[in-house]
LOBA-374891 format. One record per residue (C-alpha): z, x, y; residue in three letters. Coordinates in pm, whole numbers, plus 50000, padded with zeros to 5 digits. Layout:
LOBA-374891
ZXYALA;...
END
This chain:
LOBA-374891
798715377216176UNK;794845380516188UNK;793965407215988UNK;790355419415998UNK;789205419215628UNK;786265448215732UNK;789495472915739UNK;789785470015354UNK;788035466815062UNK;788925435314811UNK;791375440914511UNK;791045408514333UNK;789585371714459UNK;789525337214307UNK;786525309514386UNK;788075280914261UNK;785515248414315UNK;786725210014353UNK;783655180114271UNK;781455175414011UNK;779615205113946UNK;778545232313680UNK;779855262813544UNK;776795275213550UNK;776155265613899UNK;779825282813982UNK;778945312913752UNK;775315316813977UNK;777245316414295UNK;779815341414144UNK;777045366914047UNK;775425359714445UNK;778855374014569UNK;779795402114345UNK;776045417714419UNK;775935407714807UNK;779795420214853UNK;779795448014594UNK;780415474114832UNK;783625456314971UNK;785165455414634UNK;787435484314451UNK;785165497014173UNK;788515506413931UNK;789015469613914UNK;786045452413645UNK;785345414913629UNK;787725412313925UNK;786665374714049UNK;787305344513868UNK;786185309413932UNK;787485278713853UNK;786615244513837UNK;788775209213945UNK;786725179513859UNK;788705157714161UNK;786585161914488UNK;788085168414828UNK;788775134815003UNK;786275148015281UNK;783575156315114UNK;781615157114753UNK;782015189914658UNK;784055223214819UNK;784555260714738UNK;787525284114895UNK;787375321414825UNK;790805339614787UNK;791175376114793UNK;793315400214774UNK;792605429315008UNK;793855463915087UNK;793545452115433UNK;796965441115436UNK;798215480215485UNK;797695481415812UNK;800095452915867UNK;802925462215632UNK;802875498415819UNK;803165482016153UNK;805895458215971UNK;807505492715815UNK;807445508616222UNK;809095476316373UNK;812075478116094UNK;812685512216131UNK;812955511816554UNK;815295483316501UNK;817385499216270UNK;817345530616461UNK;818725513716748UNK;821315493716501UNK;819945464316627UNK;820945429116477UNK;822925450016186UNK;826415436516306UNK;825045404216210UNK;823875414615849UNK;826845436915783UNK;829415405515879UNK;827735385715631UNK;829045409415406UNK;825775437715342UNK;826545469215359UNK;824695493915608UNK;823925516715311UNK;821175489215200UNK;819465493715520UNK;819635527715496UNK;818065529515138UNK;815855501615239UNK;814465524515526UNK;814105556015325UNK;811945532615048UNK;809865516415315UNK;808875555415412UNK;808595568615125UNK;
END
């Protein structure tokens, strides 16, 4: 699911790098994103990015970066996720096929009153 990252702000990221190159040179590009994208971070969270460094280069190219975040983004989905189980379940939909397997409907039940709560 594409979720559009501008919908949340950032809990947590890693930058890890692969090649040959400095922790200094990592640390400058870490301080270049915490004080372009400060505003998209949670401010309860300190020293929430952390960088890393793997010495063995991407077969593609000489050096490479990927940034990894967690984001509150994701809400949006798990509500929409949360709406689809509970219109299924409403309807009892699929549960003769969880309940012959041996679950009992009480799980969903519970499971449905969690997801709401």
């Amino acid at each position: 699911s594409n979720v559009p990252i501008e919908d949340g702000k950032f809990l947590t990221a890693s930058m890890p790098y692969r090649g040959q190159i400095s922790t200094q040179e990592t640390d400058e590009n870490l301080e270049k994103v915490q004080a372009s994208k400060a505003e998209d971070f949670v401010e309860w969270i300190p020293n929430n990015i952390k960088s890393s460094v793997i010495d063995v280069a991407p077969v593609d190219a000489n050096i490479s970066a990927t940034f990894i975040t967690n984001t509150t983004a994701l809400k949006a989905m798990f509500q929409r996720l949360a709406s689809q189980f509970s219109a299924l379940y409403k309807r009892k939909a699929f549960l003769h096929w969880y309940k012959g397997e041996g679950m009992d409907e009480m799980e969903f039940q519970e499971a449905d009153k969690n997801v709401v709560d």
